[in-house]
N, CA and C atoms as a LAMMPS dump frame, in Angstrom:
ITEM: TIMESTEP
0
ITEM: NUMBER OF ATOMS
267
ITEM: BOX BOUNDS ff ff ff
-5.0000000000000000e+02 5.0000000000000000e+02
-5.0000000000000000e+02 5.0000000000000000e+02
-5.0000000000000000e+02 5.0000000000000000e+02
ITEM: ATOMS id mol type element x y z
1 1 1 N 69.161 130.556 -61.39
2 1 2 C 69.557 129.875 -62.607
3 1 3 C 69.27 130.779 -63.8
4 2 1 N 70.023 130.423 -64.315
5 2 2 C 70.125 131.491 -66.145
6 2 3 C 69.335 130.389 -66.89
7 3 1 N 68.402 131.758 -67.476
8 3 2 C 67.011 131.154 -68.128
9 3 3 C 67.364 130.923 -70.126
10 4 1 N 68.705 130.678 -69.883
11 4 2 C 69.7 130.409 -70.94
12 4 3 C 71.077 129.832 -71.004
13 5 1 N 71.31 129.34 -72.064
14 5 2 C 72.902 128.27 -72.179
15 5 3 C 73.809 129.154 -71.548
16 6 1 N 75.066 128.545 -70.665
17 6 2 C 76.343 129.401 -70.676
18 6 3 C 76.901 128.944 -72.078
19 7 1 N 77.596 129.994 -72.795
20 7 2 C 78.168 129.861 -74.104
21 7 3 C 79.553 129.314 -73.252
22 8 1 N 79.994 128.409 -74.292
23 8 2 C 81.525 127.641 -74.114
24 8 3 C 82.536 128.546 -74.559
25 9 1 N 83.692 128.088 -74.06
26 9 2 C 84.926 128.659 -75.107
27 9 3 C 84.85 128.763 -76.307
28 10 1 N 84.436 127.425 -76.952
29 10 2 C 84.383 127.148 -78.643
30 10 3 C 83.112 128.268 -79.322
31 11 1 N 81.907 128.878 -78.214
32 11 2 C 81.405 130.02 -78.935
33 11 3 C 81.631 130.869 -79.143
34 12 1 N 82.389 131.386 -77.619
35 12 2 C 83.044 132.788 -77.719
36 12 3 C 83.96 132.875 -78.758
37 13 1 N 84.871 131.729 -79.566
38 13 2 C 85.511 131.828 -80.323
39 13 3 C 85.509 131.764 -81.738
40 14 1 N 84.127 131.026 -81.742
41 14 2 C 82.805 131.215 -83.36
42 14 3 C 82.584 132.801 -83.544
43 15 1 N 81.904 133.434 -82.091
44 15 2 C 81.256 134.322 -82.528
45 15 3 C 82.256 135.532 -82.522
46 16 1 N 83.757 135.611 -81.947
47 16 2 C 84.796 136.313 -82.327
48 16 3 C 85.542 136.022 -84.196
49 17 1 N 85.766 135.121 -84.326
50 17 2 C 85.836 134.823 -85.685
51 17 3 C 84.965 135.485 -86.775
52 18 1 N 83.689 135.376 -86.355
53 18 2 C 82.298 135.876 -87.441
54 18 3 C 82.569 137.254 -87.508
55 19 1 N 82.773 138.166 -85.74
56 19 2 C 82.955 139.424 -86.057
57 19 3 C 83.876 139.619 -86.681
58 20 1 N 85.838 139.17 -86.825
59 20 2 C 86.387 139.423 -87.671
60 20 3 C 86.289 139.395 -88.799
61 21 1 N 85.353 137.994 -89.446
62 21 2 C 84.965 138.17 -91.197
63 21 3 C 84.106 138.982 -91.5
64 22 1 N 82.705 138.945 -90.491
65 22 2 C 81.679 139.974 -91.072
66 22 3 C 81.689 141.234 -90.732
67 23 1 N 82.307 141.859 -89.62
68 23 2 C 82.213 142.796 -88.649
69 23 3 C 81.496 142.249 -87.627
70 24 1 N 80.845 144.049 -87.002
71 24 2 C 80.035 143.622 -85.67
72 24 3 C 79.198 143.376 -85.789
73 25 1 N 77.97 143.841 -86.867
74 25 2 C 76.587 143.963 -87.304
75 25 3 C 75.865 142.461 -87.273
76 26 1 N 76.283 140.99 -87.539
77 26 2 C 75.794 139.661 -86.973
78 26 3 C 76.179 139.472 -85.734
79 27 1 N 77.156 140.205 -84.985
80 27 2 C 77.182 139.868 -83.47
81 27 3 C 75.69 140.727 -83.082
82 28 1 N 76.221 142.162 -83.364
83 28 2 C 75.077 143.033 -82.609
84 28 3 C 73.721 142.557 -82.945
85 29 1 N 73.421 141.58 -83.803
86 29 2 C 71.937 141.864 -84.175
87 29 3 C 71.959 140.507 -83.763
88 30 1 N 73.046 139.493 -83.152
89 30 2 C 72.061 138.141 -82.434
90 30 3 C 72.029 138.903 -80.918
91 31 1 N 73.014 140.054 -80.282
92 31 2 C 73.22 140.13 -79.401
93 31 3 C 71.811 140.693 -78.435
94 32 1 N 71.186 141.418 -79.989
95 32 2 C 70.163 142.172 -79.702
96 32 3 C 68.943 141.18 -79.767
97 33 1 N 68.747 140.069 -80.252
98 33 2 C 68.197 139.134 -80.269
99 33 3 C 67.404 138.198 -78.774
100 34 1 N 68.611 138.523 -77.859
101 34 2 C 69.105 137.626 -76.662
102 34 3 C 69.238 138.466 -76.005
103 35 1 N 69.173 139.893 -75.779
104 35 2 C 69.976 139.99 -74.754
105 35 3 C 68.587 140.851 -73.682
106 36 1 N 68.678 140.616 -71.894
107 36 2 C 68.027 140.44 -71.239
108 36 3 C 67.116 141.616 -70.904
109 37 1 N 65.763 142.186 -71.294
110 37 2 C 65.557 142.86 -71.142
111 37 3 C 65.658 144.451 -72.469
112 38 1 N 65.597 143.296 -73.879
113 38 2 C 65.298 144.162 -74.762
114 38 3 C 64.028 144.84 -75.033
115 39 1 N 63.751 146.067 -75.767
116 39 2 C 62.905 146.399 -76.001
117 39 3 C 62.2 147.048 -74.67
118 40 1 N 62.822 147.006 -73.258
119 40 2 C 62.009 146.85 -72.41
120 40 3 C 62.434 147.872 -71.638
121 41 1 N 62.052 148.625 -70.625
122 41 2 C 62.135 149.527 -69.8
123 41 3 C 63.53 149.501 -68.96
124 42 1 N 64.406 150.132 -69.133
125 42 2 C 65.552 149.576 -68.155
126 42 3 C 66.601 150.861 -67.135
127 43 1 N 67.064 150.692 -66.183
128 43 2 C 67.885 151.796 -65.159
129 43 3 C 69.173 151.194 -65.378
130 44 1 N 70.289 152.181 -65.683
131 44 2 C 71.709 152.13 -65.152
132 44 3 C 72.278 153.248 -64.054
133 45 1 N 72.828 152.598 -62.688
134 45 2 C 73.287 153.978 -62.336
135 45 3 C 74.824 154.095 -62.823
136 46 1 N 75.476 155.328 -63.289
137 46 2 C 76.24 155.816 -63.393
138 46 3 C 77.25 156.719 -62.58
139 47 1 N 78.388 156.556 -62.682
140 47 2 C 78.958 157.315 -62.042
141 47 3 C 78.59 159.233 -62.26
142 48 1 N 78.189 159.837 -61.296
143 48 2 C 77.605 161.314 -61.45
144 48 3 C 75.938 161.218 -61.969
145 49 1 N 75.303 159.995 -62.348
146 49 2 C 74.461 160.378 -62.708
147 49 3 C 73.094 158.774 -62.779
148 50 1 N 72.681 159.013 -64.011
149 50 2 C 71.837 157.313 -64.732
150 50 3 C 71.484 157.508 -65.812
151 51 1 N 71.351 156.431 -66.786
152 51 2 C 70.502 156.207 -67.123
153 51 3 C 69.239 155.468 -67.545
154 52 1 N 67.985 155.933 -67.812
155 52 2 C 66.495 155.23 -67.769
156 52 3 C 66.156 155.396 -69.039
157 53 1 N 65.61 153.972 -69.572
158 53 2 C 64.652 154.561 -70.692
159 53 3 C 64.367 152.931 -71.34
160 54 1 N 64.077 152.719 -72.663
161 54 2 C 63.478 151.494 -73.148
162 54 3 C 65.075 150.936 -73.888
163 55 1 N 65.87 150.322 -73.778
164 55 2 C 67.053 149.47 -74.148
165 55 3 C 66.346 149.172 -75.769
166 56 1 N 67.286 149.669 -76.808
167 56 2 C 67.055 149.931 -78.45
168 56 3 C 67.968 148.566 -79.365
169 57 1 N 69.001 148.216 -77.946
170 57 2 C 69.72 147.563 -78.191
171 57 3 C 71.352 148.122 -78.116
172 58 1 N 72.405 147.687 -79.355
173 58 2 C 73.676 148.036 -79.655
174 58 3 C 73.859 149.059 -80.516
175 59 1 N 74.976 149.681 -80.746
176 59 2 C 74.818 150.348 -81.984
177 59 3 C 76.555 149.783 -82.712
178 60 1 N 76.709 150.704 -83.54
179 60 2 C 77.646 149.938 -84.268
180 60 3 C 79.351 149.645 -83.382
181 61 1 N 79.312 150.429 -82.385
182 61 2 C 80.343 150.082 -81.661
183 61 3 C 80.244 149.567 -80.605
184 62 1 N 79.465 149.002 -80.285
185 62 2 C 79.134 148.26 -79.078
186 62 3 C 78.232 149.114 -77.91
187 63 1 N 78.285 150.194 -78.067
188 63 2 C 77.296 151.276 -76.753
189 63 3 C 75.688 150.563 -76.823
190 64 1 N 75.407 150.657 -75.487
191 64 2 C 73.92 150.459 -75.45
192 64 3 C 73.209 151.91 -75.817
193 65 1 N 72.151 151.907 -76.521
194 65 2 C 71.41 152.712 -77.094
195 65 3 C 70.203 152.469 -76.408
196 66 1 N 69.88 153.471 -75.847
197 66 2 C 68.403 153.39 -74.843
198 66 3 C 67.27 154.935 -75.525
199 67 1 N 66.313 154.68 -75.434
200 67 2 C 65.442 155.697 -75.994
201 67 3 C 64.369 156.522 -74.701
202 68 1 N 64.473 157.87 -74.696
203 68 2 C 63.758 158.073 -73.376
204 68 3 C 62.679 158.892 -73.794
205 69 1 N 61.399 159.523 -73.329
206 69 2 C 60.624 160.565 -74.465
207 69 3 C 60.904 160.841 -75.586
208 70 1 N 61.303 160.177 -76.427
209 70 2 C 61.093 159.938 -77.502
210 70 3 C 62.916 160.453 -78.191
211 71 1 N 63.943 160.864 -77.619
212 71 2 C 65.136 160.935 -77.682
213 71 3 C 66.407 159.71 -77.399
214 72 1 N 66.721 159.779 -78.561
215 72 2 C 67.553 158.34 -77.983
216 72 3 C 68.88 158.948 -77.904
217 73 1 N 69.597 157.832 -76.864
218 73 2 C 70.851 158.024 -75.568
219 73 3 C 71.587 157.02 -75.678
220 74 1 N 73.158 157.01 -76.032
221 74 2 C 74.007 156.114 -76.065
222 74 3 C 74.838 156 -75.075
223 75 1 N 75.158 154.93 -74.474
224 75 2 C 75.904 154.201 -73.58
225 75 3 C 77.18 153.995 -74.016
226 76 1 N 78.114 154.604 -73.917
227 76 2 C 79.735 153.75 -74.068
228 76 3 C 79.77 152.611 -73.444
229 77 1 N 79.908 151.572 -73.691
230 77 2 C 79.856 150.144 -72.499
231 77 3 C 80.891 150.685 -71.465
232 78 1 N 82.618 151.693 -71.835
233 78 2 C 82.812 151.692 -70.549
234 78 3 C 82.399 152.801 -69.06
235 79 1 N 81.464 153.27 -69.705
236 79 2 C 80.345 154.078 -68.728
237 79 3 C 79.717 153.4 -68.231
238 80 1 N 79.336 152.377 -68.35
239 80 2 C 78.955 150.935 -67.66
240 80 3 C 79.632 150.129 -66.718
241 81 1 N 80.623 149.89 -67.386
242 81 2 C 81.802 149.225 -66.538
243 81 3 C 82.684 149.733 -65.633
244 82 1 N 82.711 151.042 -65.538
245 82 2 C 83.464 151.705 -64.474
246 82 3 C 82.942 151.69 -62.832
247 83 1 N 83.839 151.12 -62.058
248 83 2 C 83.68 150.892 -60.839
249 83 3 C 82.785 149.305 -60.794
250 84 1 N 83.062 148.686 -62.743
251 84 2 C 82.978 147.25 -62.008
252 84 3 C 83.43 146.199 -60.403
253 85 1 N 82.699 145.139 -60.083
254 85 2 C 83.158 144.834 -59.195
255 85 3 C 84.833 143.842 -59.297
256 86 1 N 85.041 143.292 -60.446
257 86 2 C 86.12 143.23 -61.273
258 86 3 C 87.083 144.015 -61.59
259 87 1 N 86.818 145.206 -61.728
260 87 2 C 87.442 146.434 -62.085
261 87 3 C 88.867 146.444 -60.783
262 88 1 N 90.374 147.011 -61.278
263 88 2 C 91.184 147.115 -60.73
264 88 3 C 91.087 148.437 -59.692
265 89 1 N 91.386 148.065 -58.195
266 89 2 C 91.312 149.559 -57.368
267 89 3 C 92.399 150.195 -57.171
């Protein structure tokens, strides 16, 4: 069980609206608010590679921003998403 609400249609469509009036910067900063494993130590594997380090949050285009010895590392989300299980073969 999710240790949180599933958002409805009617949010996804609040919080798409807000980004069109305000931009991304009130999405990214509730996203960063909520989202699982902020601030906190985290692994992605990647295609060719990974990455490890403490999750910083979003940055202004949506990439996850992770910080490792003291260098911080941006995520394209679709460096993430490639070879989703969703993803077309």
């Amino acid at each position: 069980m999710l240790g949180y609400p599933i958002p409805s249609i009617k949010d996804w469509l609040n919080w798409i609206s807000k980004w069109e009036k305000d931009g991304f910067d009130p999405v990214r900063t509730a996203w960063d608010g909520r989202a699982d494993g902020y601030q906190e130590k985290i692994a992605f594997k990647l295609p060719g590679g990974s990455i490890k380090g403490r999750l910083l949050g979003l940055d202004e285009e949506g990439g996850l921003m992770v910080s490792r010895d003291g260098k911080k590392r941006r995520a394209p989300l679709r460096w993430l998403l490639q070879g989703a299980s969703w993803a077309e073969k």
